[in-house]
VEXDO-858261 format. One record per residue (C-alpha): x, y, z; residue in three letters. Coordinates in steps of 0.1 Angstrom, whole numbers, plus 2048, in hexadecimal, padded with zeros to 3 digits. Example, Ala and Ser with C-alpha at 12.3 -4.5 7.8 and 13.67 -1.06 7.14 Angstrom:
87B7D384EALA;8897F5847SER;
END
This chain:
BDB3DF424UNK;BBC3D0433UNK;BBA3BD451UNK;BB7398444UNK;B9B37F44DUNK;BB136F466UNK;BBF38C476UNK;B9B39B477UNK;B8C379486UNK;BA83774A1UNK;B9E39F4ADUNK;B7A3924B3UNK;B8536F4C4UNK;B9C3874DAUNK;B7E3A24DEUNK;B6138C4E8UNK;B7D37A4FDUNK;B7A39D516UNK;B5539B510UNK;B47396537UNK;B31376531UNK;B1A379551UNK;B1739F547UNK;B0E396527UNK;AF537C52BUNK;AE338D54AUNK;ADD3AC52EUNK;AD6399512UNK;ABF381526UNK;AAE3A2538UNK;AA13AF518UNK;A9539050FUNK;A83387529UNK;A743AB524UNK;A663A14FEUNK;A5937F50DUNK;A45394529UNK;A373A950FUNK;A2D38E4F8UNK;A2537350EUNK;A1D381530UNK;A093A0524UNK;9E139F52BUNK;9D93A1508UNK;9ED37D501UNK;9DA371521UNK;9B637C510UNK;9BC3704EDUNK;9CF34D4F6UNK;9CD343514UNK;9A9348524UNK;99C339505UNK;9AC31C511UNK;99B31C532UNK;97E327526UNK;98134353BUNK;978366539UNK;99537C527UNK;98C39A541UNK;99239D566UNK;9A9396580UNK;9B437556AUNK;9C938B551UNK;9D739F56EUNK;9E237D57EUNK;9F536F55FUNK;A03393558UNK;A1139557AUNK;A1C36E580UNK;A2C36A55FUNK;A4038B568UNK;A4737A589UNK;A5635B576UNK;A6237255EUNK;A75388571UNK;A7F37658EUNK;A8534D58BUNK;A9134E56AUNK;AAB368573UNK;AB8355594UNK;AB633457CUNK;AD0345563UNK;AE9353585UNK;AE4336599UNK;AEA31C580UNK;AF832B566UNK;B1433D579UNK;B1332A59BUNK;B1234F5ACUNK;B023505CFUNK;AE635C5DCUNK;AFA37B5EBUNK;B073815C8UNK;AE937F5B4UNK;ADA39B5CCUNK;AC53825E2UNK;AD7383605UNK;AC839B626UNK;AE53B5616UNK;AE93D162FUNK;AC43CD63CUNK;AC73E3658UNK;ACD400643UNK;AB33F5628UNK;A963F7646UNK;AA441B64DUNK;AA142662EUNK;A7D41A628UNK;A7142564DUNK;A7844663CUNK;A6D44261CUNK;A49431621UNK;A3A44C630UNK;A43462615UNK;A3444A5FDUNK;A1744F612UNK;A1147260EUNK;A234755ECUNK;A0645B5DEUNK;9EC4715EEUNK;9F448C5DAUNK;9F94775B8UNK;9D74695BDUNK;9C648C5BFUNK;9D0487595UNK;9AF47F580UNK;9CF46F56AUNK;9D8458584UNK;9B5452590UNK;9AD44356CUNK;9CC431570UNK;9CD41F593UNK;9C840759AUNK;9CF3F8577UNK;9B43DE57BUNK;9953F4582UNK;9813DB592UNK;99A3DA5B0UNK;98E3FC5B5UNK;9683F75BCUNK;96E3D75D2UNK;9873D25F1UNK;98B3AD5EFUNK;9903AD5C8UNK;9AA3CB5CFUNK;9BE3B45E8UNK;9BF3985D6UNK;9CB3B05B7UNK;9E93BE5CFUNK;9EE39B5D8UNK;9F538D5B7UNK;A073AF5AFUNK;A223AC5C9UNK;A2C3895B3UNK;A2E3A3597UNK;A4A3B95ADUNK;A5D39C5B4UNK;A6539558FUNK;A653BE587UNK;A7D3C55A2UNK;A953A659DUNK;A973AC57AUNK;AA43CD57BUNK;AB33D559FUNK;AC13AD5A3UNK;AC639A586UNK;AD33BC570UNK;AE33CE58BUNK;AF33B259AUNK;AFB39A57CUNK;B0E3BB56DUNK;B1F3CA58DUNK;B403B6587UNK;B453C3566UNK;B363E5566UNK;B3B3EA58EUNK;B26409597UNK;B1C411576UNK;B013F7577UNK;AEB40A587UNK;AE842156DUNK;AE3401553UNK;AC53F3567UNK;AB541356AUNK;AB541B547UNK;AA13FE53BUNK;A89404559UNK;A83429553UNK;A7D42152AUNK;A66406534UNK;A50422546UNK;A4A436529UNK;A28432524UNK;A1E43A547UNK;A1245A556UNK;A2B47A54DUNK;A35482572UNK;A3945857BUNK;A4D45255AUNK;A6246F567UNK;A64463586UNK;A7343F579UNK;A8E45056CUNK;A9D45F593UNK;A894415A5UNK;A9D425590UNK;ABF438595UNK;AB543D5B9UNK;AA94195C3UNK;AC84095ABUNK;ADD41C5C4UNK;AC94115E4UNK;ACD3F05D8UNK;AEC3F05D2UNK;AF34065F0UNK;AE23E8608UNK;AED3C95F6UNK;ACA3BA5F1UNK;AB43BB5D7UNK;A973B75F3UNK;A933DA5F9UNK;A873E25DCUNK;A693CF5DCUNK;A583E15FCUNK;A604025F3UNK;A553FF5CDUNK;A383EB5D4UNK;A2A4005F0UNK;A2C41D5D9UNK;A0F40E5C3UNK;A013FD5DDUNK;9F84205EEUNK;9ED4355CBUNK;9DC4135C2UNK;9C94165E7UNK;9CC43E5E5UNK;9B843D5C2UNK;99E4235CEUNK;9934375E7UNK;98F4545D1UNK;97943F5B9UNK;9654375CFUNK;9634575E3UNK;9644725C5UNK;9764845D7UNK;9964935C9UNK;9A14AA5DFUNK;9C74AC5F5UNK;9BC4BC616UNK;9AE4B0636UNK;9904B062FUNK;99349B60FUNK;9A548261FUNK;98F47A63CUNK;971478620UNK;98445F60BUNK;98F44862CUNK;968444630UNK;96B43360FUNK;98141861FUNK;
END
């Protein structure tokens, strides 16, 4: 005989009773916050709604800013809103203590200079020279470029957060270890539409700086090492704009420094 109406709302009662509630509201709240970003914090909303409104020009570094600051809000204070306030967890908890800092400066002493030289070669790519920096003009004009990696360093904050604090950390007491395999999978997917060998690369890097993260305690860590690597292929690029030179030699490199 079938289970009866009763006995079948009791099993749910008793099965959303197990349900981790932070778990669930940190992933729930994640990909929301992902469908507000893209409707609300993308350029194109900023262009058709809101530099009407200022009477402002749709184009230049005023779409990059609300992009990047509403990613910032986004992805950072909102999340530490819903853990500090919603479930009164500390700032070690929600991944914003020093962690195991001397470790985390080891590991990007190491790393960085890699970045440098691994950029350099990405940035010999026509592909990536049509793609960085993502707001052209930064390319053509030094001051415009640093206030573009100025603003864009907001847009890490809320990038990083989301995935490597507020999803890593508001999931590790119910999945343990295993959320570093959750936050990377959102991150990875959201790379899809990027460069083949970067969108590749999102796959290992969010597996491998989930378990740095993890690894040092900190969230914090992640912000230098993932923002450096755009800042250099973003600085790499620029140079070879305005250089022409495309080359991975010597030779290349000191004609492109002229550029600086």
């Amino acid at each position: 005989m079938g289970l009866s109406f009763r006995e079948e709302w009791n099993g749910i009662r008793r099965a959303v009773q197990k349900v981790d509630k932070q778990a669930a509201v940190v992933l729930l709240s994640a990909a929301l916050i992902v469908i507000f970003q893209m409707n609300w914090g993308d350029r194109s909303f900023f262009r058709m709604e809101i530099a009407p409104l200022l009477d402002a020009s749709g184009h230049g570094l005023g779409e990059w800013a609300w992009w990047f600051g509403m990613q910032g809000v986004l992805g950072l204070l909102i999340p530490i809103a819903i853990l500090k306030w919603g479930f009164r967890a500390s700032w070690t908890e929600m991944g914003l203590g020093l962690g195991d800092y001397s470790f985390a400066l080891k590991i990007a002493a190491i790393y960085l200079p890699l970045v440098l030289l691994g950029t350099w070669f990405l940035s010999s790519s026509s592909e990536f020279q049509a793609s960085y920096p993502h707001y052209p003009g930064a390319a053509l004009n030094w001051k415009t470029f640093l206030i573009y990696e100025a603003l864009f360093l907001f847009y890490w904050l809320g990038w990083e957060y989301l995935w490597r604090g507020f999803v890593l950390f508001g999931t590790s007491k119910a999945f343990g270890v295993m959320a570093i395999f959750i936050q990377a999978m959102p991150f990875a997917i959201l790379h899809f539409n990027k460069p083949l060998p970067e969108a590749l690369l999102s796959v290992v890097g969010g597996v491998a700086l989930g378990a740095l993260v993890w690894r040092s305690k900190s969230f914090w860590i992640a912000v230098p090492i993932h923002a450096a690597q755009m800042f250099m292929l973003d600085f790499w690029c620029s140079l070879r704009i305005r250089s022409g030179d495309s080359g991975i030699g010597i030779e290349a490199l000191l004609d492109v420094l002229k550029a600086f």
